[in-house]
C-alpha positions in Angstrom: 39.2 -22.9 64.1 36.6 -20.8 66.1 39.1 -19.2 68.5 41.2 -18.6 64.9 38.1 -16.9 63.5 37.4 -15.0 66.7 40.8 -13.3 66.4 40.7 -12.1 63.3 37.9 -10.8 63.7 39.0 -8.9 66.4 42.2 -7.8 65.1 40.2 -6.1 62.3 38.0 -4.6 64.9 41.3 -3.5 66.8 42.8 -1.7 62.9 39.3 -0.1 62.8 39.0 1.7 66.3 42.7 2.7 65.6 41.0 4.7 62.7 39.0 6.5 66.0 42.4 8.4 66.5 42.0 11.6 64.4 44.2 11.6 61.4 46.4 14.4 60.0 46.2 14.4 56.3 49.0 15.7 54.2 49.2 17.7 51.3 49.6 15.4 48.8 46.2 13.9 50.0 47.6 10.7 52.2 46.8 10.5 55.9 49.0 10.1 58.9 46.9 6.9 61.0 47.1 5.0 63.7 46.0 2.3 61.7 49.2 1.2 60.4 49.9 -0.1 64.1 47.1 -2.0 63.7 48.8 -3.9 61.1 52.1 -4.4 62.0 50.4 -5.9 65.7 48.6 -8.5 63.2 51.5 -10.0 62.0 53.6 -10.0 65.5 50.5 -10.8 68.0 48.7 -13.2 65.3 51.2 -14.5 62.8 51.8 -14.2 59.0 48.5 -16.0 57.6 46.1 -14.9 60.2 47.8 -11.2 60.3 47.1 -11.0 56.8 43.4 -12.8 57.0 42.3 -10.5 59.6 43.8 -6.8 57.6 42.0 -8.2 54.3 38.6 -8.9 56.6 39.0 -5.2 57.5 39.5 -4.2 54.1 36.8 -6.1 52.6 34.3 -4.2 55.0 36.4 -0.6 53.9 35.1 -1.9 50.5 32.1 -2.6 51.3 31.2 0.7 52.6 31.9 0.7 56.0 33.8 4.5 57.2 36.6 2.1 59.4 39.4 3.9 57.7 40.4 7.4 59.8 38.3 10.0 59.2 35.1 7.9 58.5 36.1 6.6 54.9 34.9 3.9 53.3 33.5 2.2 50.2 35.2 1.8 46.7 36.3 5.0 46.4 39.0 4.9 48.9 41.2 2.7 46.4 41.0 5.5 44.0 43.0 7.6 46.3 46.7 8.2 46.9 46.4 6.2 49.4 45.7 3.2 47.4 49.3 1.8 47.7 49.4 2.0 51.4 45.7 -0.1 51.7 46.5 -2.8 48.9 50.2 -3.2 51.0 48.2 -3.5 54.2 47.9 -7.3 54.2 51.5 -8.3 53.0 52.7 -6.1 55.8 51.2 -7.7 58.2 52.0 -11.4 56.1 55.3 -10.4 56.4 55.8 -8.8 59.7 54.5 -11.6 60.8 56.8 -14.0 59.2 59.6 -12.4 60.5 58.0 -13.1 64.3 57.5 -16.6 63.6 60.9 -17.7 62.5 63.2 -15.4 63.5 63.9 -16.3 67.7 65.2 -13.8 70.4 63.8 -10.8 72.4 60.1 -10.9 71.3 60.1 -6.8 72.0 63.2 -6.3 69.4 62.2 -9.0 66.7 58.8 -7.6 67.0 60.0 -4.3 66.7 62.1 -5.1 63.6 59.7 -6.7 62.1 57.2 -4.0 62.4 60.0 -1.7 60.6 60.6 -4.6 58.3 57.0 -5.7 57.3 55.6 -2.5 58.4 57.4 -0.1 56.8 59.7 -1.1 54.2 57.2 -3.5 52.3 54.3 -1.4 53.0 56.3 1.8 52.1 57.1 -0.2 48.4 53.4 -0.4 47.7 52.5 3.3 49.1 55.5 4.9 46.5 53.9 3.2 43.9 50.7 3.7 44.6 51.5 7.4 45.4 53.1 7.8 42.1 50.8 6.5 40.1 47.8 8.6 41.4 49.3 11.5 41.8 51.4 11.3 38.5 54.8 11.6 39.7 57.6 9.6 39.8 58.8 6.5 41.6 61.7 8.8 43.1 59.5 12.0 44.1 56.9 9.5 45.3 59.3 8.2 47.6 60.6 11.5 48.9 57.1 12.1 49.8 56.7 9.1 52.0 59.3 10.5 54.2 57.6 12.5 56.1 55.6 8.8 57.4 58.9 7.2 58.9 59.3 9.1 62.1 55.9 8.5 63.3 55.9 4.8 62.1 59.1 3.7 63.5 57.5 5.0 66.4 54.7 2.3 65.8 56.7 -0.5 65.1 58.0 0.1 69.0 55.1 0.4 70.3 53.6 -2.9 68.3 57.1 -4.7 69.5 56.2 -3.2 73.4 52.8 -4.4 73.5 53.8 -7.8 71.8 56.3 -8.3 74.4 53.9 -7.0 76.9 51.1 -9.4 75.8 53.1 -12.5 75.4 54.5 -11.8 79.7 50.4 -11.5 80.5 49.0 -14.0 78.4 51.8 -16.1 77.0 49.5 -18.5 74.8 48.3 -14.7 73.0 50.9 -14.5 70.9 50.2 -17.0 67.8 53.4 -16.0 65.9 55.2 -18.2 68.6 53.0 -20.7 68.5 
C-alpha cells in the first residue's frame, strides 16, 4: 500500500517536471509538452489503475493551483482552455495504455510502444478533438485536422515511453508494475 502510494506520487511528480521542458504553443492556443510522455509511462511503468491514480493526483494539484502544467499553468482556469480535452483524457490514457501492458505479452519495448500510440494517442487524441472543438467552436472534423500537427512528436513519445519501459524493467525488473 505505501510503496503503491509512493509511486504515484512520484509519477505525478515525474508528469510535472516534464512540464520543466519549454512548450511550443500553437495557434489555435494548445501546447506541444513533454507531459504527454509522462502519461503514457504511467500506464506502461505503473499499470492501468495506478497510471490513472497517479495522472488524476497530478491533475488535482493543476486544479488546485499549482503552475505543473508547461509553461507554469495552473488552477481552474486551465479546463477552460482548448486544451481541456487533452487534460480530462489524461487519466484514461494512461488507464488504458496501461491496460494494454498488462495483458497483452511480448517484447515489453513494442507493446509498450503500441500501447503508448494506442492509450496515448488515439484515446487521448478522442478527448483533445472534442475538447478542441467545443472551445474553439469548430467542428469535430476541423478539430481533428488540427490535432495533426501533435502525432509526429507524440509517436515519438510513445518510443521513447516503450524504450525506457523496456530499459527500466532490464535494471530493475520488479519496477515495472504493469507486469506484475
Amino acid at each position: 500500500m505505501e510503496r503503491n502510494l509512493a509511486l504515484v506520487a512520484m509519477f505525478a511528480a515525474l508528469i510535472a517536471a516534464l512540464g520543466l521542458i519549454p512548450k511550443l504553443t500553437l495557434g489555435f492556443g494548445v501546447p506541444i509538452t513533454a507531459q504527454t510522455m509522462g502519461v503514457m509511462l504511467c500506464g506502461t511503468v505503473l499499470g492501468a489503475r495506478r497510471g490513472a491514480l497517479a495522472v488524476l493526483l497530478f491533475l488535482a494539484l493543476v486544479a488546485l493551483g499549482l503552475p505543473l502544467l508547461a509553461g507554469g499553468r495552473g488552477g481552474l482556469g486551465v479546463f477552460a482552455t482548448p486544451s481541456v480535452g487533452f487534460l480530462v483524457g489524461w487519466p484514461v490514457a494512461a488507464f488504458v495504455t496501461g491496460l494494454i501492458v498488462q495483458n497483452w505479452r511480448g517484447n515489453l519495448a513494442v507493446v509498450s510502444a503500441v500501447a503508448s500510440v494506442l492509450g496515448g494517442i488515439v484515446v487521448l487524441y478522442g478527448f483533445g478533438v472534442v475538447g478542441m472543438a467545443f472551445m474553439l467552436d469548430k467542428t469535430l472534423a476541423e478539430a481533428a485536422l488540427l490535432v495533426t500537427a501533435f502525432i509526429p512528436g507524440d509517436v515519438l513519445k510513445a518510443v521513447l515511453a516503450g524504450g525506457i519501459t523496456s530499459g527500466l524493467a532490464k535494471a530493475r525488473p520488479n519496477s515495472i508494475l504493469s507486469r506484475g
